[in-house]
MMTF fields as JSON, N, C-alpha, C and O atoms, coordinates in Angstrom:
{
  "mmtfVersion": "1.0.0",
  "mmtfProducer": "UNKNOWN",
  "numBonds": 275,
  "numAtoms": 276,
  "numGroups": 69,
  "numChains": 1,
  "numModels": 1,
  "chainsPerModel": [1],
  "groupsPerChain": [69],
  "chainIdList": ["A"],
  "bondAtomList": [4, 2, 8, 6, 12, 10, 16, 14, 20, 18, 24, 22, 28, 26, 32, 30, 36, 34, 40, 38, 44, 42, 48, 46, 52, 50, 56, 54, 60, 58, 64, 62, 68, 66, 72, 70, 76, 74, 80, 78, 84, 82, 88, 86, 92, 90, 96, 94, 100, 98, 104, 102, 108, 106, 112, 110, 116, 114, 120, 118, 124, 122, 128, 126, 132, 130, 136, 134, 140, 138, 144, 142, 148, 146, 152, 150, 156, 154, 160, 158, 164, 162, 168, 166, 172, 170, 176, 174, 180, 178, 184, 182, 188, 186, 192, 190, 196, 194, 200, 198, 204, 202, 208, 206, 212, 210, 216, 214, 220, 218, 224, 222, 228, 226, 232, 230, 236, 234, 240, 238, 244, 242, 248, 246, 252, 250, 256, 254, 260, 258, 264, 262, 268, 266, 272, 270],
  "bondOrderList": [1, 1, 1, 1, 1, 1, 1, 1, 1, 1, 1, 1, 1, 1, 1, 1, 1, 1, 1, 1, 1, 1, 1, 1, 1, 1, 1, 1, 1, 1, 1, 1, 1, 1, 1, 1, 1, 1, 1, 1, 1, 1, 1, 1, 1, 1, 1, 1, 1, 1, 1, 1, 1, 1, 1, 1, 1, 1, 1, 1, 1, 1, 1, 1, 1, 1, 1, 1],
  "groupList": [{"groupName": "UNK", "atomNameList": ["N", "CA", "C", "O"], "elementList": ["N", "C", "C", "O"], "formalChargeList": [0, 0, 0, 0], "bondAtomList": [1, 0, 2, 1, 3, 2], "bondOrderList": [1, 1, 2], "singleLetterCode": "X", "chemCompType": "L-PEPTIDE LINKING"}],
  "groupTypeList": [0, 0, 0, 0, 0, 0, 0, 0, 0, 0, 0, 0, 0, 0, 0, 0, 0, 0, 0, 0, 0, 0, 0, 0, 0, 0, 0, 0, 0, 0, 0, 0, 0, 0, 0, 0, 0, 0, 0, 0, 0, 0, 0, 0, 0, 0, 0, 0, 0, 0, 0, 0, 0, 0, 0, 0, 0, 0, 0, 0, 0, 0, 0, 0, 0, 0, 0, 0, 0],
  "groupIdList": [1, 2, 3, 4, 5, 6, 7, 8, 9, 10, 11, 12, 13, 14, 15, 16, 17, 18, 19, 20, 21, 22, 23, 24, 25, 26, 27, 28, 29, 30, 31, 32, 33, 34, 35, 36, 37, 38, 39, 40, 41, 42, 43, 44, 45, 46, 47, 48, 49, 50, 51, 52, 53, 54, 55, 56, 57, 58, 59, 60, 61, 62, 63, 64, 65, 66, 67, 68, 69],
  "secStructList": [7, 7, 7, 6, 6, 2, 2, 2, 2, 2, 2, 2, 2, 2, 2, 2, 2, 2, 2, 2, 2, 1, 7, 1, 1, 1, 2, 2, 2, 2, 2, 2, 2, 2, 2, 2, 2, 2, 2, 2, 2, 2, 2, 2, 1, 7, 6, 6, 6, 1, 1, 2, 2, 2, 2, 2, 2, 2, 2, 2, 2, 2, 2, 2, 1, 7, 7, 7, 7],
  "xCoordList": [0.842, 0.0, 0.895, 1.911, 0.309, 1.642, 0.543, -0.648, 1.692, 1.946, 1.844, 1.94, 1.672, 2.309, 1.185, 1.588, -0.444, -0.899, -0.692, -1.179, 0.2, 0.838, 1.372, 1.066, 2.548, 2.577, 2.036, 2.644, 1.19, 0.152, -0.339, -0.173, -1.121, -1.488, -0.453, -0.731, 1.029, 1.906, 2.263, 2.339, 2.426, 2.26, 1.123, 1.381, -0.133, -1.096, -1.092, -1.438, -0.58, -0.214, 0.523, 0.133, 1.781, 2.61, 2.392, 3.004, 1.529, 0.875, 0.409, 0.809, -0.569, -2.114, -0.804, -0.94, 0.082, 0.768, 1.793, 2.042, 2.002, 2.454, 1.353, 1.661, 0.066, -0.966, -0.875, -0.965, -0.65, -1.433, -0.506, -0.712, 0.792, 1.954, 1.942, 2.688, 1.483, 1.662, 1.02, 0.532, 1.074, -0.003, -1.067, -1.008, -2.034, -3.038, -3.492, -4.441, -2.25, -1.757, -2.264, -3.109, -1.379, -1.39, -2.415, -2.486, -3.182, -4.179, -5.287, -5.365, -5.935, -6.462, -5.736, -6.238, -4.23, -3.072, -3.212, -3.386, -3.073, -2.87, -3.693, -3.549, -5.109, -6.35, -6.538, -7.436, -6.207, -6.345, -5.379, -5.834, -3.896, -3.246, -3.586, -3.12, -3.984, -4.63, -5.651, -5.389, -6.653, -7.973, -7.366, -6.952, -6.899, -5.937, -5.262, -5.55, -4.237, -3.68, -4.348, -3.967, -5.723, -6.071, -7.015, -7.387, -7.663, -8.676, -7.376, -7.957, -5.952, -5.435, -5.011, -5.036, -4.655, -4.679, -5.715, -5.413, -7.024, -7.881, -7.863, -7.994, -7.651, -8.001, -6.867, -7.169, -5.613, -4.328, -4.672, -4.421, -5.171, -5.211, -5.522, -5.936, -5.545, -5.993, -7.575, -8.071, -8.34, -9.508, -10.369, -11.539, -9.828, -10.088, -9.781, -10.164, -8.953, -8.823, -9.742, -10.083, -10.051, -11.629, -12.692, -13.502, -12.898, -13.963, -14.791, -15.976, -13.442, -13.636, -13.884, -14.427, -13.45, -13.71, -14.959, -15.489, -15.85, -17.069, -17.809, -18.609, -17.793, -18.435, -18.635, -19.695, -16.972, -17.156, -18.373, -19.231, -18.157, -18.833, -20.517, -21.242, -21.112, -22.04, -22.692, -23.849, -21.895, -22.553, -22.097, -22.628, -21.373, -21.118, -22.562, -23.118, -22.795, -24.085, -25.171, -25.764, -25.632, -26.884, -26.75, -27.815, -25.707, -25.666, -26.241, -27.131, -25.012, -25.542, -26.764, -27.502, -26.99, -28.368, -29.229, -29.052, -30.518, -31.873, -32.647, -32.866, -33.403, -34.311, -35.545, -36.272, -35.434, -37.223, -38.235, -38.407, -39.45, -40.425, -41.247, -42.217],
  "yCoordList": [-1.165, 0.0, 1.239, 1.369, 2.268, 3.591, 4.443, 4.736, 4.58, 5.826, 7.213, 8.077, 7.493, 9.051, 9.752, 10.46, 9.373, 10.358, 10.955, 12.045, 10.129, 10.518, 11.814, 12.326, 12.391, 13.641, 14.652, 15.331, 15.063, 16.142, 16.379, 17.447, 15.08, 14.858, 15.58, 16.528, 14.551, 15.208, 16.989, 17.644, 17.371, 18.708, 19.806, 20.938, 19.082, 19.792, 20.003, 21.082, 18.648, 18.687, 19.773, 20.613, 19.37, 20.916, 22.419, 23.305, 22.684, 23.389, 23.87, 24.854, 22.977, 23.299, 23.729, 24.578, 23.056, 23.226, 24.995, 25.683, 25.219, 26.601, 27.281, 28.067, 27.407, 28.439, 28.596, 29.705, 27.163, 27.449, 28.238, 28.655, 28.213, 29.345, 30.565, 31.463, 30.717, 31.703, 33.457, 33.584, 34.351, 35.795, 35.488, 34.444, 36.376, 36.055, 36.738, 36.547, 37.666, 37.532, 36.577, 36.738, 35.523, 34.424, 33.535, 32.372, 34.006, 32.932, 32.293, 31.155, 33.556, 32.681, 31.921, 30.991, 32.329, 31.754, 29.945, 29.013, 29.892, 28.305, 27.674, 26.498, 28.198, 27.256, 27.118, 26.277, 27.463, 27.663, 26.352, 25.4, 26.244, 25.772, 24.13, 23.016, 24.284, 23.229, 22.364, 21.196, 22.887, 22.383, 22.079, 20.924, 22.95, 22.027, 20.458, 19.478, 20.548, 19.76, 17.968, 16.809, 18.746, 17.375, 17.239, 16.067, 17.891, 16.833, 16.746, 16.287, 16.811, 16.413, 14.476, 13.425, 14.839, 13.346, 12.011, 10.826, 12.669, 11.804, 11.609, 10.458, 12.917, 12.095, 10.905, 9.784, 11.204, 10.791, 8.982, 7.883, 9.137, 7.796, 6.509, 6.77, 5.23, 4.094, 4.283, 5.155, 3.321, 3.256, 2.802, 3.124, 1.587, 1.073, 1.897, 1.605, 2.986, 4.193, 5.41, 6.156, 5.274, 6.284, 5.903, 6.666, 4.525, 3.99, 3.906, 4.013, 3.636, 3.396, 5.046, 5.168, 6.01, 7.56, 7.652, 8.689, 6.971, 7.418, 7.068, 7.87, 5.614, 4.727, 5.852, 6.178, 6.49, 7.104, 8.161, 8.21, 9.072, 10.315, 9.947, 10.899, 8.998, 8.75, 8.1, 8.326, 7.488, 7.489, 8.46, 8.469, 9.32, 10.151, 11.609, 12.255, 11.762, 12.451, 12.03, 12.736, 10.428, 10.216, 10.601, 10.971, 10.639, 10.676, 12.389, 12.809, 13.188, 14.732, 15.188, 15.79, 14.729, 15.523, 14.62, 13.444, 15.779, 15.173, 14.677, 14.842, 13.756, 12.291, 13.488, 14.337, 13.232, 13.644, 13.295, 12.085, 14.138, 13.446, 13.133, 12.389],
  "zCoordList": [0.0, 0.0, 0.0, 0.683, -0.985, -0.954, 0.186, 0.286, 0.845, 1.84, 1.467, 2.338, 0.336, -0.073, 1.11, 2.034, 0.865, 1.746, 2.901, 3.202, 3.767, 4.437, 5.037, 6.114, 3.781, 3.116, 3.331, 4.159, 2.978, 3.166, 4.514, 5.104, 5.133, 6.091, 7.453, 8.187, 7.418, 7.702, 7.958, 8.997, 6.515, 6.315, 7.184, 7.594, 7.292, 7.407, 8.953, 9.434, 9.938, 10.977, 11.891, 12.703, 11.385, 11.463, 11.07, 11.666, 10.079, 9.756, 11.02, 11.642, 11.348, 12.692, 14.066, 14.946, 13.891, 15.007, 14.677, 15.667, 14.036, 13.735, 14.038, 14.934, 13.718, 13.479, 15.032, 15.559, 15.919, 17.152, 18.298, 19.437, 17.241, 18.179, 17.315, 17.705, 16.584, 15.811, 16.296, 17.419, 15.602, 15.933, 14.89, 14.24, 14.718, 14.641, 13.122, 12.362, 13.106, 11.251, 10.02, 9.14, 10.35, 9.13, 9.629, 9.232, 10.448, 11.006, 9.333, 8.868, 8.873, 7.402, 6.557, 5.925, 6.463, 5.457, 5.897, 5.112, 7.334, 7.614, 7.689, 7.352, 8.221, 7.81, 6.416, 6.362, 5.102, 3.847, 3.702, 3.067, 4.332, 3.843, 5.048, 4.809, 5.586, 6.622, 5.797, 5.507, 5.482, 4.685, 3.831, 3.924, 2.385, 1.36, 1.498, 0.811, 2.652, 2.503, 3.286, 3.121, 4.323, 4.406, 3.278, 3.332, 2.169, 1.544, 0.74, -0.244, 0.291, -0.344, 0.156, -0.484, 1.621, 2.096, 1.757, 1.617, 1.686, 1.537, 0.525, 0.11, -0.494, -2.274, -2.303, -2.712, -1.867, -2.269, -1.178, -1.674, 0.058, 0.469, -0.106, -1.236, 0.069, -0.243, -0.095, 0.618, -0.885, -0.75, -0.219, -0.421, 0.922, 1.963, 3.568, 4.701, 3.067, 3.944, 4.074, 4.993, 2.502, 2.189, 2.605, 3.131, 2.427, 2.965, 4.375, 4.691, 5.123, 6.62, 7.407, 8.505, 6.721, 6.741, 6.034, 6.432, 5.007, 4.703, 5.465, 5.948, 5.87, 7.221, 8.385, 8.919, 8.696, 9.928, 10.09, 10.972, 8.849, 8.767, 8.375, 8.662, 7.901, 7.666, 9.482, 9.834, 10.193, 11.58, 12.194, 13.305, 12.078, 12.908, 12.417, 13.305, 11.296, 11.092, 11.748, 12.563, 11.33, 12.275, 13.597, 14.091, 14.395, 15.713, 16.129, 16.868, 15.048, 15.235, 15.045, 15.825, 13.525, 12.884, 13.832, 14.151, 14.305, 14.499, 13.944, 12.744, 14.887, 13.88, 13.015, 13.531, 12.047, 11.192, 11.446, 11.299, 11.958, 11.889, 10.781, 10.922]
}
């Protein structure tokens, strides 16, 4: 299985971790560059890695959103 997503993911990490020492300046610059680089992780992941992340987010909605009557 390639790793590359990794990468980004990586990136985006350190990223979040600069913004959170950072002034309050480049604060839009790193969420821009934050968001980028994780949906870059996900496109770039395996698809059994996408999957288990669609799983997540699809129960993790029912739980939030309220039932319909």
């Amino acid at each position: 299985m390639s790793l590359f997503f990794l990468i980004p993911l990586r990136i985006s990490l350190v990223t979040g971790y600069i913004f959170k020492n950072s002034a309050a300046d480049m604060a839009e610059l790193i969420i821009l560059a934050i968001v980028f680089n994780l949906i870059l992780s996900l496109v770039l992941a395996p698809w059994q890695l996408q999957l288990v992340v669609l799983v997540m987010v699809l129960i993790g909605t029912g739980q939030i959103l309220p039932q319909r009557d």
